[in-house]
C-alpha positions as CSV (number, residue, x, y, z in Angstrom):
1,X,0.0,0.0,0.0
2,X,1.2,3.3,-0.9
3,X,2.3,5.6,1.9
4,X,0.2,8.8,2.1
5,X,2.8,11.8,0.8
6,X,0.5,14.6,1.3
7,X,1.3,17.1,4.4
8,X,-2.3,18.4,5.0
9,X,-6.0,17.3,4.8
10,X,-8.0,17.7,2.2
11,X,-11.5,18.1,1.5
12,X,-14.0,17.3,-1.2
13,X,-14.8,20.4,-2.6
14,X,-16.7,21.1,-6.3
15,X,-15.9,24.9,-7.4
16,X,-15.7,26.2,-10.7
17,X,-11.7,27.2,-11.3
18,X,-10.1,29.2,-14.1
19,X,-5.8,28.0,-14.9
20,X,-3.8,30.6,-16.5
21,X,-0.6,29.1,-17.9
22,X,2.2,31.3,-16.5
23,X,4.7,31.2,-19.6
24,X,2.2,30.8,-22.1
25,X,-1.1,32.9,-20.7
26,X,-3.3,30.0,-21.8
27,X,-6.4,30.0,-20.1
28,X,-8.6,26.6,-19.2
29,X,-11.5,25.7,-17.6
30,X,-11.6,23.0,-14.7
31,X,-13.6,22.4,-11.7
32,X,-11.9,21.6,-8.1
33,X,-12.6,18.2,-6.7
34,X,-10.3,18.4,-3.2
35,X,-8.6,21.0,-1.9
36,X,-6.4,21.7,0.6
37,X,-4.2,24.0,2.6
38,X,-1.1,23.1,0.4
39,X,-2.9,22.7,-3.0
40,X,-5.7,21.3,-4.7
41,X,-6.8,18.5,-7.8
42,X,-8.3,20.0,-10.7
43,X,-11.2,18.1,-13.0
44,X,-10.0,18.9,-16.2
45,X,-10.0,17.1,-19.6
46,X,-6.9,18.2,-20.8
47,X,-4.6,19.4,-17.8
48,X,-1.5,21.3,-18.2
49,X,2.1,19.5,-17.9
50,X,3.5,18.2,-15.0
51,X,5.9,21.0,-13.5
52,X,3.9,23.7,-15.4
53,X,3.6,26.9,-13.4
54,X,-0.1,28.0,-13.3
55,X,-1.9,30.9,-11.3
56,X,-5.1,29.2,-10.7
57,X,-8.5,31.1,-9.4
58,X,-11.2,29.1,-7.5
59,X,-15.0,30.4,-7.2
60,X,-16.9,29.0,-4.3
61,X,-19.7,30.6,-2.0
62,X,-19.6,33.8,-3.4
63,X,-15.9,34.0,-2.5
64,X,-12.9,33.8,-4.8
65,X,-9.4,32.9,-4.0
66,X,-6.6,33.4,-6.4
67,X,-2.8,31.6,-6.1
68,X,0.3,30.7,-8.1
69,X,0.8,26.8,-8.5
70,X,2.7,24.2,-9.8
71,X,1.0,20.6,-11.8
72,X,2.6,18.3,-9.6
73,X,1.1,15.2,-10.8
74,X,-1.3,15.1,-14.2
75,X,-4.3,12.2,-14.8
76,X,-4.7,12.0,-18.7
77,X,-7.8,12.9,-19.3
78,X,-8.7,13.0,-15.8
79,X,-7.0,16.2,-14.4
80,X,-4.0,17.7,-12.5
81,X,-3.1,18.1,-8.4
82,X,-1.6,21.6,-7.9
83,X,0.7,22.4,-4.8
84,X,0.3,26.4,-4.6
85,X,3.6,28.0,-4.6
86,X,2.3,31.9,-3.9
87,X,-0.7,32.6,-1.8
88,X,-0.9,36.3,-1.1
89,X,-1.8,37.0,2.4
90,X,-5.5,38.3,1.6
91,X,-6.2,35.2,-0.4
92,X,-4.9,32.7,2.8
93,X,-8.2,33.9,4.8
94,X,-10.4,33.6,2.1
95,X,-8.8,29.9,2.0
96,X,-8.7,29.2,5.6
97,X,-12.4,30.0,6.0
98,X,-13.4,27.8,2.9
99,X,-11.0,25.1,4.7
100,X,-12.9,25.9,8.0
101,X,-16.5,25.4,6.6
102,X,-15.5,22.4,4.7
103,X,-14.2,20.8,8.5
104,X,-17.4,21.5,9.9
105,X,-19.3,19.8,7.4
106,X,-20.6,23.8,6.5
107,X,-19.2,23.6,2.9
């Protein structure tokens, strides 16, 4: 059995998200299945490259939160886990409360 590599919980979580390729300003749809405090997996068809650098925005509950990331590991035609690398200060309290809800069951 595989030893669990990730450093903090996740939660099951469906938001719409918007990927901007860094180097090549791409835009894509996708739609958040988990997140976490240290990144998130994205639903998407065709996800970006593993190491790509990304700066992904999440909407959820009327809220938005907006990061830089990295595709750490890529699903073909499934989708893409991102470890944020950047999360401005404003936008770690708009995650932390989304994270808060979802403990509670409130999400």
């Amino acid at each position: 059995m595989e030893s669990e590599r990730r450093r903090h919980p996740r939660f099951a979580i469906i938001a719409d998200a918007e990927v901007t390729e860094i180097t090549s300003g791409t835009k894509l749809s996708a739609k958040t299945s988990d997140l976490s405090a240290g990144g998130c997996f994205l639903d998407m068809l065709n996800p970006s490259p593993e190491g790509t650098e990304i700066a992904v925005r999440i909407s959820h509950a009327d809220a938005t939160f907006t990061a830089r990331g990295k595709v750490v590991f890529v699903f073909p035609n499934m989708g893409m886990g991102v470890m944020f690398t950047d999360v401005p200060a404003s936008q770690q309290a708009v995650l932390q409360k989304w994270l808060e809800e979802l403990t509670s069951g409130g999400g």
